[in-house]
Each structure stands twice: as structure tokens, then as C-alpha cells.
N, C-alpha and C positions, 0 to 999 in steps of 0.2 A: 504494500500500500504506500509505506513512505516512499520508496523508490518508485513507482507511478507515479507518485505527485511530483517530485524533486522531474521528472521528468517531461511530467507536462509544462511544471513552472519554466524549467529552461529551455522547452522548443518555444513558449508563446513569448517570451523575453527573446529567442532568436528571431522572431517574428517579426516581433516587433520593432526591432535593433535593425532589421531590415527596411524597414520602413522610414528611420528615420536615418538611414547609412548618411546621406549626403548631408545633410544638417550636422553631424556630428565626424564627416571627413578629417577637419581641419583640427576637430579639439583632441587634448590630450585625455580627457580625464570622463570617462563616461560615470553621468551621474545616476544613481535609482534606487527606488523604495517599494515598499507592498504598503498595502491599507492596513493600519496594527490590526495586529491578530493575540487574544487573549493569552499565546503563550508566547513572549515575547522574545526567551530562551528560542525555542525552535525557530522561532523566526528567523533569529539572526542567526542562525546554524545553515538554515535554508539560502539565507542573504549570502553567506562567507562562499559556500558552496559555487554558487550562479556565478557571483563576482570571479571567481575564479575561472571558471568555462567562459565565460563572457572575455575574458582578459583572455584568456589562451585561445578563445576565436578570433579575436578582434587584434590583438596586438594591445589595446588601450588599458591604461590605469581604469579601474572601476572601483567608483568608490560609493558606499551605501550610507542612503540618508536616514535616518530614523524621522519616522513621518508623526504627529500627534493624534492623527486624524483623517478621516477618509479629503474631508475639504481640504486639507494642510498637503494633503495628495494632488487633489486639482488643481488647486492654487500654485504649487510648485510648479506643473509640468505648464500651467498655463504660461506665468512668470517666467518660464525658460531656465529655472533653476533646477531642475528634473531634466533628464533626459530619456528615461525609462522607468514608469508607475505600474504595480503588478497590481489592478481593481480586480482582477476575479470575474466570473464568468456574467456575471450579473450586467455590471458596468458594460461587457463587450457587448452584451445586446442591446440598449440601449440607444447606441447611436447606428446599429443597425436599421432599427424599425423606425428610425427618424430617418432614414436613407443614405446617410454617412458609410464611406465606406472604411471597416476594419480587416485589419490583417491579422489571425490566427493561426496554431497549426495543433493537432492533436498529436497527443505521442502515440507511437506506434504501441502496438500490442504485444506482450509478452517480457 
């Protein structure tokens, strides 16, 4: 189960990381958070993990923001002080069914 998850977390963060490649060409330091989540241990167990895959895909420093709050989440990436927000499956549909378009990807199976 936690290795599902850890797995889902880092294809929809490679996703996403895809989406924003050109925006973040030029910078050194890719920045990113999750929405808190009540164990804030495994969080950032979770967080160390990414950062690390994210830096040995990318080449780039990744550094993890600790967020207060789902808004302290939006507010950053709107602000440009975020470069990668993990909202959770919820938020991705969202601006689906408003006609936005989002970039996802499932982990594979097994």
C-alpha cells in the first residue's frame, strides 16, 4: 500500500514537473509541498523520498516547503513561490469539470 502510494505520489509530481519543465528550465532550485496531512512525520518521509527522485530526474536542487494549509498551498503556487503542490485527487478534478486542462498519470500496477 505505502509503496502504491509513494508511487502514485511520484509519477503525478512527474506529471506535473512536466508541465511546468519550461517555466522552471532556467531555475536552480525546484520548489514543492502537499496539503498537510494529519501525520506530518510520514509526510515529510514521503516529501524526502520525491525530492530525491525529482533531483535525480531533473538534475535540480528540490527543496520542500512545509505548507500550513490547503490555501497557504494555493496561494504559494499562485504567488510563484511553489513550483510543484501535491492537492490530491480531489483538487485535480476540479478544474477539470470547469474545462481546465490537467496533466496526471496513474502508477502502473503491481
Amino acid at each position: 500500500m505505502k509503496t502504491t502510494l509513494f508511487a502514485s505520489l511520484a509519477l503525478a509530481l512527474t506529471a506535473s514537473l512536466s508541465a511546468q519543465e519550461e517555466a522552471t528550465a532556467t531555475k536552480k532550485v525546484l520548489r514543492m509541498t502537499f496539503i498537510p496531512d494529519q501525520n506530518i512525520q510520514a509526510l515529510e518521509k514521503v516529501a524526502a523520498k520525491i525530492s530525491a527522485y525529482l533531483k535525480d530526474a531533473t538534475g535540480m536542487e528540490v527543496k520542500y516547503e512545509k505548507a500550513s494549509d490547503y490555501t497557504a498551498c494555493v496561494n504559494g503556487l499562485a504567488a510563484n513561490k511553489l513550483d510543484l503542490v501535491w492537492f490530491g485527487g480531489v483538487t485535480l478534478m476540479l478544474p477539470r469539470k470547469s474545462g481546465h486542462p490537467t496533466r496526471s498519470r496513474e502508477a502502473p500496477e503491481g
